[in-house]
N, C-alpha and C positions, 0 to 999 in steps of 0.2 A: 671351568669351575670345579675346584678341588674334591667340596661336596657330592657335587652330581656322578662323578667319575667313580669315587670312590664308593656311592649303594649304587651306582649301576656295575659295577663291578663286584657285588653283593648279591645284584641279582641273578647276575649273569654265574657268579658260584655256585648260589641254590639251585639253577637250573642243569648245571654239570653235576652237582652230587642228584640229583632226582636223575637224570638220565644211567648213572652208571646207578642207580637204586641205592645211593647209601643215602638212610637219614632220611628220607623223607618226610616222616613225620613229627621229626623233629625240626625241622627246616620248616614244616608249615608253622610249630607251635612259635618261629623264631620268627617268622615274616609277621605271624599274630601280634606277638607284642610290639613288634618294632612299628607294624600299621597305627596301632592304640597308642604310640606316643605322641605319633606325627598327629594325628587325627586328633588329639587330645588339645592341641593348641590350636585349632580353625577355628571354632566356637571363640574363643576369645580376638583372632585375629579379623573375624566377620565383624566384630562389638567393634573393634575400630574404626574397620572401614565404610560404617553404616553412617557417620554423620555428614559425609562427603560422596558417597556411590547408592544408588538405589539399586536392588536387589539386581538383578537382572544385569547391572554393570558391573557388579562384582563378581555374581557368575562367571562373565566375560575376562574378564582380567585375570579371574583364578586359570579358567581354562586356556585363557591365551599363553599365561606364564609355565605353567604345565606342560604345552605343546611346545614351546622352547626348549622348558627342559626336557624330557623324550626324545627331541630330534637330535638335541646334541648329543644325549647317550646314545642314542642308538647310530650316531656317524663316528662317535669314540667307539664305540665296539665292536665297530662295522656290522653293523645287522641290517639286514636287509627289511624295508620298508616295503618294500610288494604293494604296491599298489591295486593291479589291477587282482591280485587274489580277495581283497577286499570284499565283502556286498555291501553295496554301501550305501544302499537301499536300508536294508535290515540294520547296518550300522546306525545310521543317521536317526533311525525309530528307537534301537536301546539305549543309544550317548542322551538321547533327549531324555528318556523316560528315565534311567538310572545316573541322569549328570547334571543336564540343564536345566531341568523343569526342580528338581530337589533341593538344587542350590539353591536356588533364587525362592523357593520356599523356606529354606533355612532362615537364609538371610532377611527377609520380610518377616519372620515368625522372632523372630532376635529383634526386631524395633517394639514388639510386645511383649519379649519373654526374658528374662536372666539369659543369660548363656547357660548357668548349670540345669536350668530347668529345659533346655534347648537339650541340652547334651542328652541328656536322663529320658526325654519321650525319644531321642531317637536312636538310645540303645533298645526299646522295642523292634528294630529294624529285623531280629532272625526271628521272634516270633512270628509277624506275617510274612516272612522268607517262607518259615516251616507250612504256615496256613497254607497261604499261597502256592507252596508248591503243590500241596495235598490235593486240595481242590480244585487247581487249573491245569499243573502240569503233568499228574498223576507223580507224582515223586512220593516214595514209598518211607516212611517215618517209623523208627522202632519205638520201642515203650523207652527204651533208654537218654534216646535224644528227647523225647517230651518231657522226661523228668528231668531231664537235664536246662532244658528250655526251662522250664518252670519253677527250678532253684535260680538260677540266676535273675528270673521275673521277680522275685521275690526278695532279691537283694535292690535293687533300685528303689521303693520306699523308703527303705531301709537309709541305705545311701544318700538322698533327698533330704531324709527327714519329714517326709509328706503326713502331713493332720488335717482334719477335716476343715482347718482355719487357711490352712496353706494351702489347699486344694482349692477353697471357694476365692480364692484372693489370685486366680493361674486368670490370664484373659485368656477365653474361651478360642477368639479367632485367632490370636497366635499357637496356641494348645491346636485346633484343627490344621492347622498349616503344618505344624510338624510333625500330622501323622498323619498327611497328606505326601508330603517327603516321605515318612518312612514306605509308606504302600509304594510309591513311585521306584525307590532302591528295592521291594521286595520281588516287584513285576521285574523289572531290570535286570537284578542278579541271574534271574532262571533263562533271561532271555540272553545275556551276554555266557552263561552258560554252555547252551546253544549255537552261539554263535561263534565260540572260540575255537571248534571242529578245524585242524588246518592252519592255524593262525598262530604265531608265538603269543605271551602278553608283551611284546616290547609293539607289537601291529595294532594288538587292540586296543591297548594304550594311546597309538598315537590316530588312532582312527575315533577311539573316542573324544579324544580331547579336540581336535579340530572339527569333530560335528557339533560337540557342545559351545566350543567358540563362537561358530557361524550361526547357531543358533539362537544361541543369547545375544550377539552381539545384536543380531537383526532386531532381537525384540527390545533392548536396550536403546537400539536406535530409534523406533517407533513411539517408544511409553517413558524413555527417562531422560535419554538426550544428556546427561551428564558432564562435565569439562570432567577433562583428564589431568589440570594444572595442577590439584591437590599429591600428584603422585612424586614430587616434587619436596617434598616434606617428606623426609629420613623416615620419620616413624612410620606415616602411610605408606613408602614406598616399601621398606621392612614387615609389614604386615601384608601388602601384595604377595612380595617372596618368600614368605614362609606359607600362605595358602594355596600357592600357587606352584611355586617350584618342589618344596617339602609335601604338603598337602594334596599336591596335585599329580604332578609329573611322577615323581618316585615313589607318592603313595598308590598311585595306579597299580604300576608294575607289581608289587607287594601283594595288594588285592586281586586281581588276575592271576597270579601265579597263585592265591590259593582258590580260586575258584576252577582253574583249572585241572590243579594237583590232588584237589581236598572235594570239595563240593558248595554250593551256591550256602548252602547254611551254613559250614565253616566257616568259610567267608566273612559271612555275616556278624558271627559270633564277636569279630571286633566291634561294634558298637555297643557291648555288654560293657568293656574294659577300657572305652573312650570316657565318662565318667571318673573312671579309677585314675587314668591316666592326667586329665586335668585335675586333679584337686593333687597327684604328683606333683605335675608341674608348678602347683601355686604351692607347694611343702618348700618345695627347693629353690625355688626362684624368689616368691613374695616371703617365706617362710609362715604361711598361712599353719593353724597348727593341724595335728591329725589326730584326730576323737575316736571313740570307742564305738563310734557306729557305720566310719571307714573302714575300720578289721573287721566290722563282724559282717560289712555289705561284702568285704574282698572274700571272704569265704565262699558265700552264698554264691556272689559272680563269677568266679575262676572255679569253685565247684562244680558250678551248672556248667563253664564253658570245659570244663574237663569230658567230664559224661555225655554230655553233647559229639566232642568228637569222637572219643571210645567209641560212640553206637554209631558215628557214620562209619566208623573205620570197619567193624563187626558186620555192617547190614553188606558196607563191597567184599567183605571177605567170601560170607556165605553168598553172593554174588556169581564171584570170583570159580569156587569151588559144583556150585551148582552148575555151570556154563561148561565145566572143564569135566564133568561127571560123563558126560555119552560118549566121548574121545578118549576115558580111558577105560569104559566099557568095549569099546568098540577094537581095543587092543588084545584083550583077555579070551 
């Protein structure tokens, strides 16, 4: 597949320029947007597939189509699968928490909610990243990244369009469901984090994606039992492979390499620009038009996601320099 080859051979660049150090952080800001494109049409590609898959099948399908694609980059580019370097204990706990268990809340919270209103609660996804880290994992937050966090909190109303008519009119339990998904993605990020010590993203990718499989599949099998016959149908099968293959498989490696390059709230920071990103896609595809409170929410969001990495990039600097202090004391 011409696609798959050619961002696996994308990714496989980014990770040759970060090893010889050029770019790097510019190659994260490029993996940023290119996640926020892909990720900007799931929410619409889930609306399809919800009148024919119950949440949990869809899960499965995304993640099955994903671990296709993965395996096939990763045998075009020869990269080594390592299985047994895996923990796949600790695997099989973060693919559930930050894969299987979010999707399939997506997808259930989308048979009550708009996709844009789906999209827009789970660009909150870095604020409880940041919380979350503060309070669970001890992850250390400058004044810079919160204000940066909290201009871009600030652009999603904005972006919505949310009024006190619009808010009372959201269903409550689809609204908790998809900030049930986001706290699931913000546990997860810190813990694949952690977990990616040793591992390239093209392992954790493919170690994520087949736990999430088997684990959705099972619970799929259990509670929805669905036919597979509708995949059959061009449109549904086209909305599988773009959740799945685009969505899934290639958007992984993307997110992985910035979590591993950047940090768990960089990361994150895509779901501010997933939002941006769909009402893109509906400029240029539906020719949907673009209003005076898309520019002035793109400020506020690509503002906050600017200062957000500035200050992670500042807080490993004096890191960086702090750690390196008693070794060139100890020269003097």
């Amino acid at each position: 597949m011409p696609g798959q080859a050619v961002m696996g051979a994308l990714g496989d660049f980014i990770q040759r320029r970060e090893k010889e150090g050029i770019g790097v952080g510019r190659s994260l800001y490029l993996a940023l947007i290119l996640l926020s494109l892909i990720w900007g049409g799931s929410f619409f590609f889930v609306k399809i597939l919800l009148p024919d898959f119950g949440p949990w099948t869809i899960a499965f399908l995304r993640s099955a189509f994903g671990l296709a694609t993965i395996t096939v980059i990763m045998v075009m580019l020869h990269k080594s699968f390592g299985l047994r370097q895996i923990p796949w204990v600790l695997m099989v706990v973060m693919a559930l928490i930050n894969t299987a268990i979010p999707w399939a809340l997506i997808a259930f919270s989308e048979t009550r909610l708009t996709s844009s209103i789906a999209s827009v609660v789970n660009a909150t996804t870095p604020l409880w990243t940041l919380v979350v880290g503060v309070a669970i994992f001890g992850v250390a937050a400058t004044r810079t990244q919160w204000l940066g966090m909290g201009l871009a909190f600030l652009g999603l109303p904005i972006l919505a369009g949310f009024s006190p008519t619009s808010l009372a009119s959201v269903d409550l339990l689809g609204f908790a469901g998809m900030l049930g998904a986001t706290l699931c993605y913000a546990i997860g990020t810190h813990l694949s984090k952690r977990l990616s010590a040793g591992l390239t993203m093209y392992q954790i990718t493919f170690g994520t994606l087949i736990s999430a499989m088997l684990g959705s599949g099972l619970m799929a099998l259990l509670f929805e039992r669905n036919s597979l016959a509708p995949l059959e149908a061009p449109a549904t099968l086209g909305a599988v492979i773009g959740l799945g293959v685009f969505g899934s498989g290639i958007a992984y490696i993307l997110f992985y390499f910035m979590v591993q390059k950047g940090s768990a709230q960089f990361a994150t920071m895509v779901t501010y620009l997933v939002p941006v990103s769909a009402i893109f896609w509906g400029f240029t595809l539906l020719d949907e038009p673009v209003s005076w409170r898309l520019l002035v929410a793109l400020i506020f969001i690509l503002g906050g996601v600017y200062l957000a990495g500035r200050g992670g990039r500042q807080d490993r600097k004096q890191q960086v320099s702090v750690a390196e202090a008693p070794s060139k004391r100890s020269w003097s």
